[in-house]
N, C-alpha and C positions, 0 to 999 in steps of 0.2 A: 157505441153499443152498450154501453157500462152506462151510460147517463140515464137513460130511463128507470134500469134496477136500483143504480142510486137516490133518482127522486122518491121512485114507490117506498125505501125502504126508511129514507127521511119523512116524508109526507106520511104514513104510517104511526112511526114514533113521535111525528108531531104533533098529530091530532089526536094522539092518544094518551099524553101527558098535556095538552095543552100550550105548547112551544108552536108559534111558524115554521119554525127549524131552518130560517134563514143564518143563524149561526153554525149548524153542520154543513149546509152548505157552502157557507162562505170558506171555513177551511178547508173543505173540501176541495175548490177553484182554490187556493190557493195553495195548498200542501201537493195536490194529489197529478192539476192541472195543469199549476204555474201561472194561473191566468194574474195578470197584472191587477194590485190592488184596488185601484180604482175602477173597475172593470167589476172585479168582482164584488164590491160593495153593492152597485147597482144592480147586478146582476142578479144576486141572489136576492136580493129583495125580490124583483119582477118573477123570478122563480118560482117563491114563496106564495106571493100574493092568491093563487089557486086555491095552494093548502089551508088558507087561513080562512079564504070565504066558504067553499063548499065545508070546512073543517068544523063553523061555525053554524054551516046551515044545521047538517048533521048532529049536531050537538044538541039542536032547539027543535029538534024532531024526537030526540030520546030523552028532553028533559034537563040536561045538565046544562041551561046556563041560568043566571041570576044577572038579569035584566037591567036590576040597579043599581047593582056591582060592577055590571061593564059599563053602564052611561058613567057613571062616579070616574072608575077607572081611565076613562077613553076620553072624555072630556081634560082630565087634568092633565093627559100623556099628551095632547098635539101641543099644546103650550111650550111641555119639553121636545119635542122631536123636532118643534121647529128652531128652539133654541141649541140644540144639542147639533144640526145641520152647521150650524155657526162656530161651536166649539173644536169642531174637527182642527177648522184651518190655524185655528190657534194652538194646537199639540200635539206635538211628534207624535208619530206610531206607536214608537214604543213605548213613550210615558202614557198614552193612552190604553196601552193595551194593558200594563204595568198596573196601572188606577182599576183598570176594568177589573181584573182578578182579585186587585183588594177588596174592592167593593164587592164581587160575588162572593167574596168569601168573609167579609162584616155579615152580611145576609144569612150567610149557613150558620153560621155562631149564636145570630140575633134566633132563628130556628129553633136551633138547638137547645139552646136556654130558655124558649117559651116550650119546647117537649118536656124540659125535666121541670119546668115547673108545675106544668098540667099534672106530669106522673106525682110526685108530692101531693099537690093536693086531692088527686085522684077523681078531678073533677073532667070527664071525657065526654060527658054530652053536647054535642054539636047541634050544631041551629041546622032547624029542617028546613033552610034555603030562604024562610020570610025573615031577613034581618031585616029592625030598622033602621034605617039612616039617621041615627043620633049627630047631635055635632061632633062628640067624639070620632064614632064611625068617618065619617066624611073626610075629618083631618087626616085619618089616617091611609083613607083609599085615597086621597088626594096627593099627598107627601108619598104614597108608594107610586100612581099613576102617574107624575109628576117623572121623579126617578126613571120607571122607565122608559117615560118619553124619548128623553136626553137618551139613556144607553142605545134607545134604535138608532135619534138621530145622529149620535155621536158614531157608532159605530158598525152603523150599517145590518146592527143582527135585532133581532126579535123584540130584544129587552121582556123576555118573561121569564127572567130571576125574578127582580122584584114584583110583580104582577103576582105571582106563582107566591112571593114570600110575603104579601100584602094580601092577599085574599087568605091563605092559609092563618095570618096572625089574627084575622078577623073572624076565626071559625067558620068560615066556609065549608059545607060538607066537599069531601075529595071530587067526586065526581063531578059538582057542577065549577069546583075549579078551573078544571080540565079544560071544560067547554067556554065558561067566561072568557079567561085566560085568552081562551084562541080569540071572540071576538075584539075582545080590546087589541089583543096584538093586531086584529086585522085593521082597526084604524090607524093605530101606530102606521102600521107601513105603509098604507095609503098615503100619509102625509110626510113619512120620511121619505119612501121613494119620490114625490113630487120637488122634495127638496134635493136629494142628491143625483136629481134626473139632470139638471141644470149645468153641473159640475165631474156627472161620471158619465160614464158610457157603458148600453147595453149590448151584452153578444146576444142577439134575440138565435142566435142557433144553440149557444148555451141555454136560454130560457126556455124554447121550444120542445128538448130533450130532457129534461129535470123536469119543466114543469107538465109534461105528458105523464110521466111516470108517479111524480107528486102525487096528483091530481087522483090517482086511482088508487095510489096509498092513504088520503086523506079521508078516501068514502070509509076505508076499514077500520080505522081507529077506533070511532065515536061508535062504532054496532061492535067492537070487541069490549069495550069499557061496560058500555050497558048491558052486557051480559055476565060482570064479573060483581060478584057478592061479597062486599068487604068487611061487611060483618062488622067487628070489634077491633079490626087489625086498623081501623085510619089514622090512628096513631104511626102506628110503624109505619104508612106510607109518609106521614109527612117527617117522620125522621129519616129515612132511606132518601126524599126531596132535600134537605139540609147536607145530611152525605152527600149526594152528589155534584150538588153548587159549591160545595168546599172543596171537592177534588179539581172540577172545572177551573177554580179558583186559582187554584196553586199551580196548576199545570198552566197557567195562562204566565203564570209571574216567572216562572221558573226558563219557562219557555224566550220573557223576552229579556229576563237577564243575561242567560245563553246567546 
């Protein structure tokens, strides 16, 4: 009864930050469910996979996504996702999970330190969405795409820390983040779930129940976003974004020291 209000309520905040939310999911089946990790690795993916495509449709119907930010991005991620399917079998859980948290939490730092430089030089004018693809640009969507390949495929969630932390260092306006974001995650999972289909197993009654509910939290997102006016505050939202991958962060290390 709980799994459909769970999906709408993940599929929702997915699509409305621009995450798949295969990562709440996943703890979700695991903390909440007990569902066996391998199990839920694949599962939340197949879940997910809903939120990401209508989350995406949605997004490029209101405008918020950059086209050649998610080819840049998505092109460089199945590279990792496919390499990243390979690095599971080579590292325990926990040093896995351990690495995961540092790395979200290098991310929020690296954040953090390009807000207070921006505030310094008081330089806040964002690109109205036509960046070019300089070689600069490229390296950098590349080396972030790359990243979170691996994190889907390694770890079975979304990987849009770095997505989210690579489009924003690149001045991307917030809102077509959001949207981007979701499409490159959706080919992420496309190609990580084909890898850890092999190797995991799906509850498709787990997926049927999540991804019902998803699926109609996904429509809300992208028509709540494109009604909100952020003015001058996008700054604050991408430091409130660095907050919160820093808490994720630490609450992952913490968790598998414990």
């Amino acid at each position: 009864m709980w799994l459909p209000i769970i999906g709408f309520i993940i599929g929702m905040l997915a699509s409305l930050i621009g995450s798949g939310g295969s990562f709440f999911v996943l703890i979700t089946l695991l903390l909440v469910f007990n569902v066996s990790p391998q199990i839920a690795v694949a599962t939340s993916l197949a879940a997910t996979l809903p939120v990401c495509l209508i989350g995406s449709i949605r997004h490029f119907h209101y405008g918020n996504i950059n086209l050649r930010m998610g080819l840049l991005f998505g092109l460089a991620g199945v590279a990792g996702a496919l390499l990243g399917a390979q690095v599971t079998g080579l590292i325990s859980p926990t040093e896995l999970k351990i690495s995961f948290g540092i790395y979200i939490f290098v991310l929020a730092l690296k954040m953090f330190f390009d807000y207070q430089q921006k505030k310094k030089s008081k330089d806040n004018n964002l690109s109205s969405g036509k960046i070019k693809l300089n070689a600069r640009r490229i390296s950098i969507g590349s080396v972030y795409g790359f990243m979170g390949g691996i994190v889907t495929g390694t770890f079975g969630t979304s990987g849009a820390a770095p997505v989210l932390a690579g489009l924003l260092s690149l001045r991307v306006p917030v809102k077509q983040v959001a949207g981007t974001s979701l499409l490159v995650i959706l080919v992420y999972t496309v190609f990580a779930l084909s890898a850890h289909f092999v190797v995991g197993k799906v509850d498709l009654t787990l997926v049927y129940f999540l991804a019902s509910g998803a699926t109609l939290g996904a429509f809300s997102g992208p028509r709540l976003l494109s009604g909100v006016s952020l003015g001058g505050k996008e700054s604050s939202v991408r430091l409130w974004y660095a907050v919160g991958l820093a808490i994720i962060g630490v609450v992952m290390i913490i968790d598998s020291i414990n």
